[in-house]
C-alpha positions as a LaTeX table, in Angstrom:
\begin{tabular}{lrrr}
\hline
Residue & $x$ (\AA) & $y$ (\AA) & $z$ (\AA) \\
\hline
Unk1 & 90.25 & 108.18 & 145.69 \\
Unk2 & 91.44 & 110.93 & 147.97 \\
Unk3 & 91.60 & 110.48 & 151.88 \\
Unk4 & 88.99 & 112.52 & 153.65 \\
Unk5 & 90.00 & 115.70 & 155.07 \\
Unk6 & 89.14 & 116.24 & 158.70 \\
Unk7 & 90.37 & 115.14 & 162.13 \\
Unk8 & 87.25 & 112.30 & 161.59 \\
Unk9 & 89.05 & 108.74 & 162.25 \\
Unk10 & 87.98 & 105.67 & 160.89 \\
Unk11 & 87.67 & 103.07 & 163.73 \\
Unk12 & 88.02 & 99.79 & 162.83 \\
Unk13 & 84.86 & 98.37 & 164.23 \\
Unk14 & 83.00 & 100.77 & 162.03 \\
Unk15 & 85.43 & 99.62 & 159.45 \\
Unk16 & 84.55 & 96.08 & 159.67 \\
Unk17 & 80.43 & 96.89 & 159.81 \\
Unk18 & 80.36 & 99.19 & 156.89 \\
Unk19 & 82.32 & 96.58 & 154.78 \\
Unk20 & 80.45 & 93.43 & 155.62 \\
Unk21 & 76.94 & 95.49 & 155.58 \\
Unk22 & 78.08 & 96.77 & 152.04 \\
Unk23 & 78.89 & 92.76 & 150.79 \\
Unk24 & 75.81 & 91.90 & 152.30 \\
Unk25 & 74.05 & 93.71 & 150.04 \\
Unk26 & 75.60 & 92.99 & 146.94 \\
Unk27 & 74.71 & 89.35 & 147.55 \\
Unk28 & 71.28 & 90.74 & 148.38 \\
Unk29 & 71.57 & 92.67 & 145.34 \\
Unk30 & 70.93 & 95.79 & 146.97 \\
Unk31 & 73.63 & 97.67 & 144.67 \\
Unk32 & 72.71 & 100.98 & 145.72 \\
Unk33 & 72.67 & 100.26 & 149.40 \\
Unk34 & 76.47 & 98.83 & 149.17 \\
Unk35 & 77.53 & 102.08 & 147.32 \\
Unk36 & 76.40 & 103.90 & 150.46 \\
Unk37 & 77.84 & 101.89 & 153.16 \\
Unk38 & 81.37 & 101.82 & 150.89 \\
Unk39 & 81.50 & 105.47 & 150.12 \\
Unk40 & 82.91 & 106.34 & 153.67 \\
Unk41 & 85.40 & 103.91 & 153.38 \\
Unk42 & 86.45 & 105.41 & 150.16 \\
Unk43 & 86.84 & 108.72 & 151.76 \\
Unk44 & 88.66 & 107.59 & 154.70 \\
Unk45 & 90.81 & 105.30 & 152.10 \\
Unk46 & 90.90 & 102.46 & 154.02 \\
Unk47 & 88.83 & 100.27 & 151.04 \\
Unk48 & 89.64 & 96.84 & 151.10 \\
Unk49 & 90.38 & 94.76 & 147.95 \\
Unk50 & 87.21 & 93.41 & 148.27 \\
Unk51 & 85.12 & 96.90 & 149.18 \\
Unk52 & 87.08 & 98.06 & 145.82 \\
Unk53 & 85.73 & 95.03 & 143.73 \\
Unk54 & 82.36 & 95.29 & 145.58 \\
Unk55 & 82.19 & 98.58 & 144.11 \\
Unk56 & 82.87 & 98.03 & 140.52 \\
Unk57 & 80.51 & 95.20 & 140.43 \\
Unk58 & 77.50 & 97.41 & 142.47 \\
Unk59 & 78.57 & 100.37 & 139.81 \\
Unk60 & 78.52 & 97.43 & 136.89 \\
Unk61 & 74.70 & 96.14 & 137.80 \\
Unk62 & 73.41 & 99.55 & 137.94 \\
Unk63 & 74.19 & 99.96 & 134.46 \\
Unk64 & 77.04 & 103.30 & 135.51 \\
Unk65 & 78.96 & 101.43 & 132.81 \\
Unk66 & 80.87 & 105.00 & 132.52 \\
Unk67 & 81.78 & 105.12 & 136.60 \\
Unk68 & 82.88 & 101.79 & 136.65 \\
Unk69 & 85.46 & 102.33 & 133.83 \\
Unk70 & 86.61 & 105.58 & 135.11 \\
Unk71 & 87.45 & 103.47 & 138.41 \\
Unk72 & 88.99 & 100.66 & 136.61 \\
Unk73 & 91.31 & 103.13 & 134.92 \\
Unk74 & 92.89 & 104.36 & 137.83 \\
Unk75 & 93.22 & 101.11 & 139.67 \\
Unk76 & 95.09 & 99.51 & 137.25 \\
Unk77 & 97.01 & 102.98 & 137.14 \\
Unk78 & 97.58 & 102.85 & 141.06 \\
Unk79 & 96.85 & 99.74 & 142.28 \\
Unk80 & 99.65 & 97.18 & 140.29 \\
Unk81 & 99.26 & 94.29 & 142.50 \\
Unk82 & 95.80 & 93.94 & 141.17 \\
Unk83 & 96.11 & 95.05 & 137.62 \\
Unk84 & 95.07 & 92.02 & 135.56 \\
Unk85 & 91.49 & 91.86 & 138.05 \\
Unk86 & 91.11 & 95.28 & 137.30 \\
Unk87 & 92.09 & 94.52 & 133.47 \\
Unk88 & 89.67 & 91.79 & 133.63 \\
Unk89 & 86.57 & 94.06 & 134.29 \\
Unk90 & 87.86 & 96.70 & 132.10 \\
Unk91 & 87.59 & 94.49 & 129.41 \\
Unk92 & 84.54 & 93.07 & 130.50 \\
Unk93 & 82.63 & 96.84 & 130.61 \\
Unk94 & 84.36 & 97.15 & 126.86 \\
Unk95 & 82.79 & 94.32 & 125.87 \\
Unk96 & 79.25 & 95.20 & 127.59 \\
Unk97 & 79.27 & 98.34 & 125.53 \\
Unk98 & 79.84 & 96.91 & 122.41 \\
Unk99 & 83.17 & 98.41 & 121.90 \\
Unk100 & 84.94 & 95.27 & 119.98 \\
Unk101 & 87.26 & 96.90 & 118.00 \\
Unk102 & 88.43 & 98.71 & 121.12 \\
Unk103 & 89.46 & 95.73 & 123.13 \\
Unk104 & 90.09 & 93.77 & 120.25 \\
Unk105 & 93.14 & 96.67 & 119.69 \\
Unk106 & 93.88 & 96.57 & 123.59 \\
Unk107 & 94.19 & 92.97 & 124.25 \\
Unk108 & 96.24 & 92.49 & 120.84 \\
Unk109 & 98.49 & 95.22 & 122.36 \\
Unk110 & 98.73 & 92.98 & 126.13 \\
Unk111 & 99.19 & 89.60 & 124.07 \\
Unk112 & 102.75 & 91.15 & 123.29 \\
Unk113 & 103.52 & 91.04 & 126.87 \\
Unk114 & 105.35 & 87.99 & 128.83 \\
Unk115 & 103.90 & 88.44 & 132.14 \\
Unk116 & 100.74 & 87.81 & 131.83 \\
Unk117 & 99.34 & 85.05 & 134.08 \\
Unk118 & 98.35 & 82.04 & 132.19 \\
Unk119 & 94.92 & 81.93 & 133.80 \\
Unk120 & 94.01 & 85.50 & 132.71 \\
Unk121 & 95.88 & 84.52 & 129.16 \\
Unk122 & 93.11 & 82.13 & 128.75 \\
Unk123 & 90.41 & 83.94 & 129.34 \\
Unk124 & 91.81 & 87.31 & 127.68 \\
Unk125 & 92.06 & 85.06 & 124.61 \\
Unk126 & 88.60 & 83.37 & 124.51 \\
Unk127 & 87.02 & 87.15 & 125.35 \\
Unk128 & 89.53 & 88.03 & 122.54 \\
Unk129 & 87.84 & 85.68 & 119.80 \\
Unk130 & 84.25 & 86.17 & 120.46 \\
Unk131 & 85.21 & 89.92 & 120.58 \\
Unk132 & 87.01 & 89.68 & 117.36 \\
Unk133 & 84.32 & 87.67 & 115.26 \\
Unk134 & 81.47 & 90.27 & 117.69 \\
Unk135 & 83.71 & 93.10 & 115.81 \\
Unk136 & 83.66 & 91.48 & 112.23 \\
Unk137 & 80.08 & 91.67 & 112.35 \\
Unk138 & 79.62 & 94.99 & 113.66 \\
Unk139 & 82.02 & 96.34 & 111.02 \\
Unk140 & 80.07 & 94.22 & 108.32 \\
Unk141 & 76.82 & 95.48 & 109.49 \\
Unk142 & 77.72 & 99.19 & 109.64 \\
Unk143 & 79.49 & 98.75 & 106.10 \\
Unk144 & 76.33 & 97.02 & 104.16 \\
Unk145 & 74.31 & 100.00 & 105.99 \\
Unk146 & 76.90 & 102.62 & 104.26 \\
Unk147 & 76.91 & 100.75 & 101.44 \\
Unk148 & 73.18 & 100.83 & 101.48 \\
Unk149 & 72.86 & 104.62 & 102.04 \\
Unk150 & 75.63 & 105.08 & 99.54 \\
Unk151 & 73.05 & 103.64 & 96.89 \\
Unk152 & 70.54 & 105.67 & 98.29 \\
Unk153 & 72.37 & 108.79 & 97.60 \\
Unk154 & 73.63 & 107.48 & 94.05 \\
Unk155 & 69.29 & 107.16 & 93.00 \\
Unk156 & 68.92 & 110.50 & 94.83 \\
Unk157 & 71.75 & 112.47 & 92.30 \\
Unk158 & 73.15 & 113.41 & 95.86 \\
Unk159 & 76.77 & 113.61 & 95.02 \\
Unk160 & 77.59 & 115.76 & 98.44 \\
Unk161 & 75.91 & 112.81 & 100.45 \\
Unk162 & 77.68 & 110.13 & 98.03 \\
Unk163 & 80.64 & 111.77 & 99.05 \\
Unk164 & 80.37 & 111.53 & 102.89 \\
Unk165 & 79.19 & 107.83 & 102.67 \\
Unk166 & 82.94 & 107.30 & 100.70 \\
Unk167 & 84.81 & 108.91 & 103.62 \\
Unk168 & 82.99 & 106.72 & 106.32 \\
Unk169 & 83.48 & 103.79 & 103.87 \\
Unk170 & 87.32 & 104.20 & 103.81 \\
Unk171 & 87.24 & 103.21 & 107.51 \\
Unk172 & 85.75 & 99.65 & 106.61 \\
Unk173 & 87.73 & 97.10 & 104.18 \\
Unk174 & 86.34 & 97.22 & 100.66 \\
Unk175 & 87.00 & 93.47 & 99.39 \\
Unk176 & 83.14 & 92.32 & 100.59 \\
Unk177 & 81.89 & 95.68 & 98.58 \\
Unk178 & 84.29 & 95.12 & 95.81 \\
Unk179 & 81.88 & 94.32 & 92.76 \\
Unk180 & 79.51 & 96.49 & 93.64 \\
Unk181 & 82.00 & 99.29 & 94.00 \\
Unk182 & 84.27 & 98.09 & 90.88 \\
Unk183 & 81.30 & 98.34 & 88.91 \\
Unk184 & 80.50 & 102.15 & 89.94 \\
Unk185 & 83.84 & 103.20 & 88.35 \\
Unk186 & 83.22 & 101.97 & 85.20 \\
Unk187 & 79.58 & 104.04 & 84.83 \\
Unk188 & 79.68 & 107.28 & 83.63 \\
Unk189 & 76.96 & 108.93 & 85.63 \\
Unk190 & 78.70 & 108.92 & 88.83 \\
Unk191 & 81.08 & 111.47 & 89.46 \\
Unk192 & 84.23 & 111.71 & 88.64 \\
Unk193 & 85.28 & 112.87 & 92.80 \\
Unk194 & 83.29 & 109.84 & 93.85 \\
Unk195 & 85.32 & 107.58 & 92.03 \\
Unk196 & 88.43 & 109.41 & 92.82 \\
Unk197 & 87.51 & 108.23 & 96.93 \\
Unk198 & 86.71 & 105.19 & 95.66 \\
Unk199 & 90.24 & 104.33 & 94.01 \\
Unk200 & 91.73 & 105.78 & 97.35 \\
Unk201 & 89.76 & 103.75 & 99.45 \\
Unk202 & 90.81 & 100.48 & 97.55 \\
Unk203 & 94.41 & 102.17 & 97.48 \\
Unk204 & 95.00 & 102.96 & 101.40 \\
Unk205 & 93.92 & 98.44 & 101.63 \\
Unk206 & 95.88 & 97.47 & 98.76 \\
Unk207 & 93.36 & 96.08 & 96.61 \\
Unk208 & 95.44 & 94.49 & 94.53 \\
Unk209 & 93.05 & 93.61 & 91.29 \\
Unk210 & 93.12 & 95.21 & 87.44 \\
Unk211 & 89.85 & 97.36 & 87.01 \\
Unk212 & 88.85 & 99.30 & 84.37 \\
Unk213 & 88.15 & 103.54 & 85.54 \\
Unk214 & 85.97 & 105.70 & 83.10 \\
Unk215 & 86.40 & 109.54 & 83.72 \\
Unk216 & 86.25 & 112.01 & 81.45 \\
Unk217 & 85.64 & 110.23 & 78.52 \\
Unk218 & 88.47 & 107.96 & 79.34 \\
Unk219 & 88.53 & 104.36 & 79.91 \\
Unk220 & 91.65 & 102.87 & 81.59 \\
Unk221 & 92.84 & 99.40 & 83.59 \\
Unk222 & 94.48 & 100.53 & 86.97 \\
Unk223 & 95.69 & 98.46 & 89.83 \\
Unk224 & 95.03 & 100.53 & 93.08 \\
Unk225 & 98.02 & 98.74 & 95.01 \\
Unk226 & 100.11 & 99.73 & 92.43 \\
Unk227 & 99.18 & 103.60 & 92.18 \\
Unk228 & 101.59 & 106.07 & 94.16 \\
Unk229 & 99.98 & 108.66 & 96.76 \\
Unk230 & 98.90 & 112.02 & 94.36 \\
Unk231 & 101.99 & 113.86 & 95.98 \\
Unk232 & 104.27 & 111.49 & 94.93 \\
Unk233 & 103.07 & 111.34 & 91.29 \\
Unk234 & 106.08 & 112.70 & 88.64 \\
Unk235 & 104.13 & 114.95 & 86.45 \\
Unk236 & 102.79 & 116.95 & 89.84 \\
Unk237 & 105.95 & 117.09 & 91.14 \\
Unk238 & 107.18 & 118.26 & 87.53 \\
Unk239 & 104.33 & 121.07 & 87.31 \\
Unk240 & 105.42 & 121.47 & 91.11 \\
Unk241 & 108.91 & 122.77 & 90.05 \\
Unk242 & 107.94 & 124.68 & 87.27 \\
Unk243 & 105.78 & 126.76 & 89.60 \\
Unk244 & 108.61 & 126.78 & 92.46 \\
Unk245 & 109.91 & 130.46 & 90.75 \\
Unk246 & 106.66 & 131.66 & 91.93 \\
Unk247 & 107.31 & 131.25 & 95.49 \\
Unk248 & 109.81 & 133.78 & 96.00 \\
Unk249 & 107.92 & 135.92 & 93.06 \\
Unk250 & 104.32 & 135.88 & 94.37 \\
Unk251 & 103.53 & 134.07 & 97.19 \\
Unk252 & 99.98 & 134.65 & 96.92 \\
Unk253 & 99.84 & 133.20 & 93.56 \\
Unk254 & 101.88 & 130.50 & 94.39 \\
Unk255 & 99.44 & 129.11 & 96.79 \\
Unk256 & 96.79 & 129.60 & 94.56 \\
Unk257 & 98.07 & 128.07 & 92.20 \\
Unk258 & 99.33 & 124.98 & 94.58 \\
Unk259 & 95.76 & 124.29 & 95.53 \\
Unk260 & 94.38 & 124.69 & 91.63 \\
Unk261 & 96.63 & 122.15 & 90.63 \\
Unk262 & 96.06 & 119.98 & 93.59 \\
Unk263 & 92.35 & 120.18 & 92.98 \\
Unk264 & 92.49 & 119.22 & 89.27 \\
Unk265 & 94.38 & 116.28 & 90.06 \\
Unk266 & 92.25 & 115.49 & 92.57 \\
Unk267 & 89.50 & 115.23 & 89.81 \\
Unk268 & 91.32 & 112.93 & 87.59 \\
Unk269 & 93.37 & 110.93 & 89.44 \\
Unk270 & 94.17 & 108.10 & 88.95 \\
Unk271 & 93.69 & 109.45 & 85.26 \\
Unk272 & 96.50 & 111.79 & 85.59 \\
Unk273 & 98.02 & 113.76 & 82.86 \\
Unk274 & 101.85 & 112.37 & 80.48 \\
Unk275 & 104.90 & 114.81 & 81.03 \\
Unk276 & 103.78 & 116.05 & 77.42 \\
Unk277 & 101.14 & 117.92 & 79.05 \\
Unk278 & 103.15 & 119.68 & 81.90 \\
Unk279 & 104.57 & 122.36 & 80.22 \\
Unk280 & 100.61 & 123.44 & 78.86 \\
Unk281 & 99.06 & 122.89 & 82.34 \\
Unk282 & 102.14 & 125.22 & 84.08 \\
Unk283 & 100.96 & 127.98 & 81.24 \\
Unk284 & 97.25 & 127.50 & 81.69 \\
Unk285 & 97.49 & 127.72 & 85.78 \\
Unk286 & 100.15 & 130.62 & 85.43 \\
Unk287 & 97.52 & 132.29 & 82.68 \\
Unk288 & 94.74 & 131.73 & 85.57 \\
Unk289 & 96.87 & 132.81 & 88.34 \\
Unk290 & 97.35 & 136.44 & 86.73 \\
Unk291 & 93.86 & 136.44 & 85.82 \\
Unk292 & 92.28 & 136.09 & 89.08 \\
Unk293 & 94.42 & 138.23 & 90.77 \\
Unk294 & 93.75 & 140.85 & 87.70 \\
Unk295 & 97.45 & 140.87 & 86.68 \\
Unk296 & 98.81 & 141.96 & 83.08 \\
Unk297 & 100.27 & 138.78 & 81.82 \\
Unk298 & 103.58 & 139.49 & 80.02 \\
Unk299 & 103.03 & 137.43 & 76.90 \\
Unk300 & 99.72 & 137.03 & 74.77 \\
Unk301 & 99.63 & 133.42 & 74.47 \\
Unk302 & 96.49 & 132.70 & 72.49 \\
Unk303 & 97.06 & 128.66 & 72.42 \\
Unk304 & 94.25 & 126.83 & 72.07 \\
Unk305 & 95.56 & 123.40 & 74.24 \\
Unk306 & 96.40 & 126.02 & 76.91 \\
Unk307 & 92.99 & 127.53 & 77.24 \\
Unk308 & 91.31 & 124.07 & 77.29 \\
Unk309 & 93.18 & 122.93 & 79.75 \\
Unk310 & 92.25 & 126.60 & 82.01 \\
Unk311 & 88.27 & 125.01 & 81.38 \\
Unk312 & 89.51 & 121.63 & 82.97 \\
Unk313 & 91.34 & 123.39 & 85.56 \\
Unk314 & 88.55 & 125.96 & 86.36 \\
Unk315 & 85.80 & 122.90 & 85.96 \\
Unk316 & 87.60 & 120.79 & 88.48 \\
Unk317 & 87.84 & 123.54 & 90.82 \\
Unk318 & 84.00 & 123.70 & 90.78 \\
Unk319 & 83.22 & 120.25 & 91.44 \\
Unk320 & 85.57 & 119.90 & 94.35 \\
Unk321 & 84.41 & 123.39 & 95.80 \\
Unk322 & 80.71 & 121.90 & 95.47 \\
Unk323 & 80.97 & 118.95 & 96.61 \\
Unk324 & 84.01 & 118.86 & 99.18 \\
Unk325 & 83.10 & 122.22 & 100.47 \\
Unk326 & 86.51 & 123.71 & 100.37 \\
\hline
\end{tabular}
């Protein structure tokens, strides 16, 4: 809202037409025509409260939802006398755009404050339940569509479409999908990644339930809101170490290495391997490391535990290449 530049003055008979022509027409319901007789008053800043409220409304009606809120932002920026009016219609285009879970977040954040006016605490907190319950549904609705699409993908064999229906999944809570979803990690045919973002999902909302995980031949009970974050698992932090001489050593195999172990993990967790199998997974990613890189390795180990677990390692780094696309 910058003053106009020029030596033209604003007089304030013109003042006074412009701004009663432009109401006029807003309770005409000529929008447009009340944009154009407030626009010079803009420029010359001399709006009135009510030219300023006159234009959100006119912007408001003729749907320039986007305007409106970019005005709204820098009233309530500029204009602190009249914040919670501005507030009000800021919340008010929020809620006329369906954004629910946006002023949901915003008015949860202004609740925390003591000065709001108990008249505008009213109606922030009716607009603040139907929002809430508006958002509930939306989040239900786009979740039973993943969900739905997720299924799709599962008949399909698409495991790279499975995969992206997951990460949009993790942004909804899982306890209405739980069943359905508990159930997938107990069949065999779907992939072992899958149900690794599966376990994570119920993991990052503390599902806090024993279910039974088959990977790999394995069957196990886990609790996801008892399972620590991958990096904080012992035995990685173990093989971690054991690698650490490496760093200094080989820097390029050290990083290779670092992302071959984080990808196998990343395979079987939460199926992760006992601290009797670190010392044969440090030989088989060392083995692997020289290999790749076409380095003589020093010692001819010839164990058979360590070259199954180099198949593992080298078969888990496939399946997250394909299907992660990393």
């Amino acid at each position: 809202m910058d003053k106009k530049q020029g030596n033209v003055v604003m007089f304030p008979k013109w003042k006074q037409r412009l701004e009663d022509e432009g109401l006029q027409a807003i309770k005409e319901k000529k929008y447009e025509e009340a944009l154009q007789r407030f626009e010079p008053l803009f420029e010359h800043d001399v709006a009135s409260q009510d030219v300023i409220t006159g234009k959100l409304v006119s912007l408001m009606e003729l749907g320039r939802l986007e305007q409106a809120e970019d005005l709204c932002e820098y009233l309530m920026k500029h204009d602190t006398d009249n914040y919670y009016q501005y507030l009000h219609i800021y919340l008010t285009i929020l809620f006329q755009t369906s954004r629910y879970a946006e002023l949901v977040s915003l008015l949860e954040e202004i609740f925390e404050e003591e000065n709001i006016p108990q008249q505008m605490r009213t109606q922030f907190w009716q607009l603040y339940e139907v929002s809430r319950k508006l958002a509930e549904d939306q989040d239900e609705k786009t979740g039973n569509k993943l969900v739905e699409d997720f299924e799709v993908s599962l008949d399909r064999d698409d495991v790279q479409a499975q995969w992206r229906n997951i990460v949009k999944l993790r942004r909804q809570d899982p306890h209405p999908f739980l069943d359905q979803f508990v159930d997938r990690l107990k069949q065999p045919k779907v992939h072992p990644i899958i149900k690794t973002g599966i376990v994570q999902w119920f993991q990052e909302y503390q599902v806090d339930r024993n279910i039974l995980i088959h990977k790999f031949g394995v069957e196990e009970l886990i609790n996801p809101s008892k399972l620590k974050d991958l990096h904080s698992n012992y035995v990685m932090q173990q093989i971690e170490l054991r690698l650490g001489d490496l760093e200094q050593k080989n820097p390029t195999m050290y990083d290779m290495l670092q992302k071959l172990l984080y990808r196998y993990l990343f395979v079987r967790y939460p199926l992760l391997p006992n601290e009797e199998e670190v010392q044969k997974i440090v030989a088989a990613l060392k083995e692997l490391g020289h290999e790749y890189l076409q380095l003589p390795i020093s010692e001819d180990m010839n164990d058979e535990d360590v070259e199954r677990y180099k198949q593992e390692i080298q078969l888990c780094e496939q399946h997250y290449a394909l299907i992660l696309g990393e």
